[in-house]
C-alpha positions as CSV (number, residue, x, y, z in Angstrom):
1,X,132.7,64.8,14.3
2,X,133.7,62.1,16.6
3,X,137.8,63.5,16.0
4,X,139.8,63.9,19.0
5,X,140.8,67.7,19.4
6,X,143.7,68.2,20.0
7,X,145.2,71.5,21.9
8,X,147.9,73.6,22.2
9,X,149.9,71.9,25.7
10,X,150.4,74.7,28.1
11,X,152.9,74.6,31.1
12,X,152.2,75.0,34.3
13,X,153.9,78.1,34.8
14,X,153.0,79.7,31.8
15,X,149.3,78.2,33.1
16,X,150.1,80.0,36.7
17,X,150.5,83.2,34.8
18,X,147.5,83.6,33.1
19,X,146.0,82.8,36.7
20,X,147.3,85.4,38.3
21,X,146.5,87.6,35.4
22,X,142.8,87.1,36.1
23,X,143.0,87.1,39.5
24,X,144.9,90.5,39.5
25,X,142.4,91.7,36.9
26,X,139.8,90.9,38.8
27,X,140.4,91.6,42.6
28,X,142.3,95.4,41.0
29,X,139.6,97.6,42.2
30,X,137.3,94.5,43.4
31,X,134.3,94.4,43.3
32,X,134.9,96.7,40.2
33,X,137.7,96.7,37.8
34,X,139.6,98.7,35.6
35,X,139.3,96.0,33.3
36,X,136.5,95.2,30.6
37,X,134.8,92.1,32.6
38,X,134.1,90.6,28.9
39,X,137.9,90.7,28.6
40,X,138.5,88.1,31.5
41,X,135.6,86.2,30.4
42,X,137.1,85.6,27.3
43,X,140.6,84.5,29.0
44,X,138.9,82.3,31.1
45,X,136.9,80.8,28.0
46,X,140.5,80.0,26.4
47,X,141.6,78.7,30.0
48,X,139.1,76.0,30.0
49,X,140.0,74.8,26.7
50,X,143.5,74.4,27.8
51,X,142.7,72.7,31.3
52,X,138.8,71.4,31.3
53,X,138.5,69.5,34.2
54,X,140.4,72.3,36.7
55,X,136.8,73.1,38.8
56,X,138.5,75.8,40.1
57,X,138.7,78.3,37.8
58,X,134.9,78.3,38.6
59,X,136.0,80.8,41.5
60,X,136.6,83.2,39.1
61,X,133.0,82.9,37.2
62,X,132.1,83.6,41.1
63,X,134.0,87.0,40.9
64,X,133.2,87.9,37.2
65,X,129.0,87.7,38.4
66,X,130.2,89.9,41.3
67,X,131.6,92.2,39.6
68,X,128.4,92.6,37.1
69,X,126.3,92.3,40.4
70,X,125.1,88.8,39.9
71,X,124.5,88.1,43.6
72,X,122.2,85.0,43.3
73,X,124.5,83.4,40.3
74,X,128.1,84.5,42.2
75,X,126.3,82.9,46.0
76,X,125.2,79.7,43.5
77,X,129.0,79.6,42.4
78,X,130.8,79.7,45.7
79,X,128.3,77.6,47.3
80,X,129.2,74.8,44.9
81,X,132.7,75.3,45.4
82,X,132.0,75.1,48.8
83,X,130.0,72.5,48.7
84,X,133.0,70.6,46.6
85,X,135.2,71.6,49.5
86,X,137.2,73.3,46.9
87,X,139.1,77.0,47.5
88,X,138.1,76.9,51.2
89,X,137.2,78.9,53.0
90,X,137.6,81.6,50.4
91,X,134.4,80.2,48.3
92,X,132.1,80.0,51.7
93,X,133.7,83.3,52.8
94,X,132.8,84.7,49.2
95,X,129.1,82.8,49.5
96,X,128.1,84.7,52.7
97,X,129.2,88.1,51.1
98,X,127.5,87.7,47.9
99,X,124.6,86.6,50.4
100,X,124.4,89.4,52.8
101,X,124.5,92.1,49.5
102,X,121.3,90.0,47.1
103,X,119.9,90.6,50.7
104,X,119.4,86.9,52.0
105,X,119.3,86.9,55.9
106,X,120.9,83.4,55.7
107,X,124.1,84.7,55.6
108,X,124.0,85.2,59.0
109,X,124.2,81.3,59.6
110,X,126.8,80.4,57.6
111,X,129.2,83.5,58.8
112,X,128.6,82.0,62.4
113,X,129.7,78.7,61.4
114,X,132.4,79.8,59.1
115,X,133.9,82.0,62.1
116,X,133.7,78.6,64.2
117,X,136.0,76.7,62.0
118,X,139.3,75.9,62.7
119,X,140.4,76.4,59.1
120,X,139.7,79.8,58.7
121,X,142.3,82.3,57.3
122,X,142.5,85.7,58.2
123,X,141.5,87.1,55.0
124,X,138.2,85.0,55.4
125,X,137.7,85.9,58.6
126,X,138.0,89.3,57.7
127,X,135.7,89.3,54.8
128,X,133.4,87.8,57.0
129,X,133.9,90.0,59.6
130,X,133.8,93.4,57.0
131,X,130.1,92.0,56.1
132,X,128.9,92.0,59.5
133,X,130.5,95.6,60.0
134,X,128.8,96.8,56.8
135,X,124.9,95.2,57.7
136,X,125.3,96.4,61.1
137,X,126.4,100.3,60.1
138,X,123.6,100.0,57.6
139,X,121.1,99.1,60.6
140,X,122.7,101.9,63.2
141,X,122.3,104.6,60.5
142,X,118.7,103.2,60.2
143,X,118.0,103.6,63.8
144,X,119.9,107.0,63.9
145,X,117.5,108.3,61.3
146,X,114.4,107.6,64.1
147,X,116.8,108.4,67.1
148,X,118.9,111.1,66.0
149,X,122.2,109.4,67.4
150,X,124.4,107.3,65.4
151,X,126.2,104.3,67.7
152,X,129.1,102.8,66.3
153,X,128.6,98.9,66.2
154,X,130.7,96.4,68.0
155,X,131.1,94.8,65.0
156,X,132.9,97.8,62.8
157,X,135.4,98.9,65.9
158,X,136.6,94.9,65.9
159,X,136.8,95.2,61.8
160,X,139.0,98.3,62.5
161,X,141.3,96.5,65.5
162,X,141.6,93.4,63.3
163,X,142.6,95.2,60.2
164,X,145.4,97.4,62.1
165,X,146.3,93.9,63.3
166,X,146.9,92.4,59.7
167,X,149.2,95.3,58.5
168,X,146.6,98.3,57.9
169,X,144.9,96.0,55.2
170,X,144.0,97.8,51.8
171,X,147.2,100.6,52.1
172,X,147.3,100.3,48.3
173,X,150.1,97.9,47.8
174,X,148.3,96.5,45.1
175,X,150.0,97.5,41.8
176,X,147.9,98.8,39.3
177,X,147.5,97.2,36.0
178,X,146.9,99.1,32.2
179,X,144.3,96.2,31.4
180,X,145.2,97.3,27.5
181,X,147.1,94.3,27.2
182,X,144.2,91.5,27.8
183,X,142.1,92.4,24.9
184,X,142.5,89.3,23.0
């Protein structure tokens, strides 16, 4: 079984497509979807076969272990992409939210030193930004249950300022997709 395999040569745009068809399948209703999660495995299976050595569709393993609530595999994922330099910042960004929700304090590290870089975008920095909101609300809603008063963090007005910044973020611009069409 030594035989060279030979497959099906796929263009670039037709390669693009299928892409974007995960990614839209994915990020739909993230971090659930309207699709069946095997679904997009499977596409990403025959994706492989038709470009092996492009790393980058590892980002998407990230998501699909995200989606199933894989927080230790999906941080492992983004950390080596990160670690590759490879889909920055989006993998780090993506490694200190699966982080923060399996519950690992070092998130808190690496969202400091991602917000230091000079290469940030603004969806990173608002990611990052949306997981400090969400761990300090969960701590101020702890302390209201002792104290009786609920303070609003710092940290979820800037979220709020930022995102009114960028456009309103999340207005639902997104178009939905049937997902019927991926079974394969």
């Amino acid at each position: 079984m030594n035989q060279k395999r030979e497959y099906m040569d796929c263009s670039p745009e037709l390669f693009g497509a299928l892409i974007e068809l995960v990614r839209m399948s994915v990020v739909d209703q993230f971090p659930t979807t309207r699709v069946d999660i095997g679904d997009v495995e499977h596409l990403l299976e025959a994706m492989r076969t038709l470009r092996p050595n492009l790393a980058e569709l590892s980002l998407f393993d990230g998501f699909v272990h995200v989606v199933r609530g894989n927080w230790r595999e999906a941080a492992d994922v983004f950390g080596a992409l990160a670690g590759q330099s490879l889909c920055m910042p989006g993998s780090k960004a993506m490694m200190i939210y699966c982080l923060s929700s399996s519950g690992n304090a070092d998130w808190r590290i690496l969202a400091s030193q991602l917000l230091d870089e000079e290469a940030i975008t603004p969806e990173a920095r608002m990611l990052v930004h949306a997981v400090m909101a969400r761990n300090d609300v969960e701590q101020a809603g702890e302390l209201a249950m002792t104290s009786g008063e609920f303070v609003e963090p710092d940290s979820l007005r800037r979220l709020r300022e930022e995102s009114a910044d960028a456009g309103g973020g999340g207005n639902g611009s997104l178009v939905p997709l049937d997902g019927q069409y991926l079974r394969l």
